[in-house]
C-alpha positions as CSV (number, residue, x, y, z in Angstrom):
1,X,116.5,107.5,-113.6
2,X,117.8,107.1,-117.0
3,X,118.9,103.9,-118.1
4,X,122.6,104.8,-118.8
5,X,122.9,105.6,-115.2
6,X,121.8,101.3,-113.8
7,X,123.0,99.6,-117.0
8,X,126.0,99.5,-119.0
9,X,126.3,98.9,-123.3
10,X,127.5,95.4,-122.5
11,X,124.7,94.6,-120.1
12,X,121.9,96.3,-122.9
13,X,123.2,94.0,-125.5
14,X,123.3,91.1,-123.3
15,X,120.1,91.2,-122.9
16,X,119.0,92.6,-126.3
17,X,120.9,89.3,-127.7
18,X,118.8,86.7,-125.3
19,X,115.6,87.4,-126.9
20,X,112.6,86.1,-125.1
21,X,113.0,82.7,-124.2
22,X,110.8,82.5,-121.4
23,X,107.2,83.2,-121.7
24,X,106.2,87.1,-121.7
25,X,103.6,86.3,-119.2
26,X,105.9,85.0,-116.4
27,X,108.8,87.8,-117.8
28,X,105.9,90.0,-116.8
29,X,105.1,89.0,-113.7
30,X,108.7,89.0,-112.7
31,X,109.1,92.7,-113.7
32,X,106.0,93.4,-111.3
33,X,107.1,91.9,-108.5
34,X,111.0,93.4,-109.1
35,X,109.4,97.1,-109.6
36,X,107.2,96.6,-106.4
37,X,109.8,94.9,-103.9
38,X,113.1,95.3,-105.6
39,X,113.4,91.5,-105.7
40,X,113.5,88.7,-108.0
41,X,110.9,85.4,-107.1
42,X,112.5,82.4,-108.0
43,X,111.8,81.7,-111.6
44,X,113.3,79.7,-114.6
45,X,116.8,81.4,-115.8
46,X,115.0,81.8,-119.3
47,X,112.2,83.7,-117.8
48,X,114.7,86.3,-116.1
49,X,116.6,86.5,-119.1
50,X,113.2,87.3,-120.9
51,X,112.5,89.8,-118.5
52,X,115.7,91.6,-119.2
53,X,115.5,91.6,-123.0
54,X,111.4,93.3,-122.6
55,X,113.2,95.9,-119.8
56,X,115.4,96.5,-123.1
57,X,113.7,95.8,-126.1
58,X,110.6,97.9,-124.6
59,X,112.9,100.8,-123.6
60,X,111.1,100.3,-119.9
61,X,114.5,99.8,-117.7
62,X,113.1,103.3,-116.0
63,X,110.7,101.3,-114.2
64,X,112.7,99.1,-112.5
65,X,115.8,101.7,-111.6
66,X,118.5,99.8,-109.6
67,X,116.2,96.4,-109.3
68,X,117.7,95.8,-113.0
69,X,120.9,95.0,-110.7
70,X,118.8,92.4,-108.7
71,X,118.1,91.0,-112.1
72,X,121.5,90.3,-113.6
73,X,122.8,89.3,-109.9
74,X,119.5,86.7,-110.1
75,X,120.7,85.1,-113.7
76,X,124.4,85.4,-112.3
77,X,123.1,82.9,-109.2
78,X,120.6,80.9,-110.5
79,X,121.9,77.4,-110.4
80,X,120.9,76.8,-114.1
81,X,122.3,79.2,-115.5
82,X,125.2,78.6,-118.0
83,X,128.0,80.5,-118.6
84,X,126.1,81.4,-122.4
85,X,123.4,83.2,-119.7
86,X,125.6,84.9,-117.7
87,X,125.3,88.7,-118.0
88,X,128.6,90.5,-118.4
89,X,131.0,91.3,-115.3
90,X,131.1,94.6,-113.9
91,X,133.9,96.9,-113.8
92,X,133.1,99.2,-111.7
């Protein structure tokens, strides 16, 4: 799967522009468990949002397919996130 087909420009440079706030350890261990299960565990909205810009930044969305979905629907519900972490709506 190539990552034009899961995420969009928008989505690529929302993540690109969040940096890594959260620790690359946890970002990592969130990645793991979203390749193997397709799920997000329930993590700080800084670590998700670090997990999207290494899934990015590292060129590695490939590994998590349609689970990067799961990961921008995770930011979009966590209860901290602010509107400033919100990944862009879809249109489609």
């Amino acid at each position: 799967m190539r990552e034009d087909d899961v995420a969009t420009e928008g989505e690529l440079e929302w993540a690109l522009a969040g940096g890594s706030a959260g620790p690359a350890e946890t970002a990592e261990e969130v990645l793991a468990v979203l390749s193997a299960t397709g799920r997000t565990p329930e993590v700080e909205v800084d670590t998700l949002r670090a997990a999207a810009f290494l899934l990015v930044s590292q060129d590695r969305l490939d590994e998590v397919g349609r689970g990067w979905l799961e990961l921008l629907d995770a930011v979009r519900a966590h209860p901290d996130a602010a509107l400033a972490d919100l990944p862009p709506a879809r249109t489609d």
